[in-house]
C-alpha positions in Angstrom: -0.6 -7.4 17.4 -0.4 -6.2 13.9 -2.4 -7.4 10.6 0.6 -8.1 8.6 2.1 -10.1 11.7 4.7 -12.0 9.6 7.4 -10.0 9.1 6.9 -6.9 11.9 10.9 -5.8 10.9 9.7 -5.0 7.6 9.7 -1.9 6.3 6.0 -0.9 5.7 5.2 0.7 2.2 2.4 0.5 -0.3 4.6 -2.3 -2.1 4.1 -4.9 0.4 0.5 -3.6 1.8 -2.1 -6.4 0.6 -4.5 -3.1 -0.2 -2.7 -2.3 -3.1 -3.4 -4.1 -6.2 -1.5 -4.7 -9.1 -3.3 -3.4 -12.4 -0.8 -3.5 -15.4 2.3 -2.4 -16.5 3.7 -1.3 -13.0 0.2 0.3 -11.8 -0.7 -0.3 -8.1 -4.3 0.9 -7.2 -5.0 1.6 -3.3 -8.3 -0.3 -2.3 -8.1 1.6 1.0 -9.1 5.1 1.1 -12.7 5.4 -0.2 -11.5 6.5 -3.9 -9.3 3.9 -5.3 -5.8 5.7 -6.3 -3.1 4.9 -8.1 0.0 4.8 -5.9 2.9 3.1 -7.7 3.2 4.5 -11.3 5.4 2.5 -14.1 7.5 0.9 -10.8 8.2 4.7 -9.4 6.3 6.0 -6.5 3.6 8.6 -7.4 2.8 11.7 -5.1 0.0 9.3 -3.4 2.1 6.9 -2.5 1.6 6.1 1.1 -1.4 8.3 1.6 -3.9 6.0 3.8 -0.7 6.8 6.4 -0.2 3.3 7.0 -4.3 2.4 8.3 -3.4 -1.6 6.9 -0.6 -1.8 9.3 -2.2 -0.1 12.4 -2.9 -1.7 15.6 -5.7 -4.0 15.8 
């Protein structure tokens, strides 16, 4: 069974992780690692992006 049980066909991405908070003007911050990053830049992915691997969507 996975966290994010309602839509398992979905393609899993920082943009539809509930870790990843919106902070302004196209910012999303990671709350998942340990050091809070920012992931999605101005609406474009930033090296980061993805970089917890996924842990929000892992098996429980």
């Amino acid at each position: 069974m996975f966290k994010n049980k309602k839509n398992n066909n979905q393609k899993k991405t920082c943009s539809n992780c509930s870790n990843a908070v919106y902070s302004g003007e196209g910012c999303f911050i990671c709350l998942e690692l340990d050091e809070p990053i920012c992931v999605i830049d101005e609406w474009v992915p930033t090296n980061n992006h993805f970089k917890c691997k996924g842990k929000c969507y892992s098996k429980l």
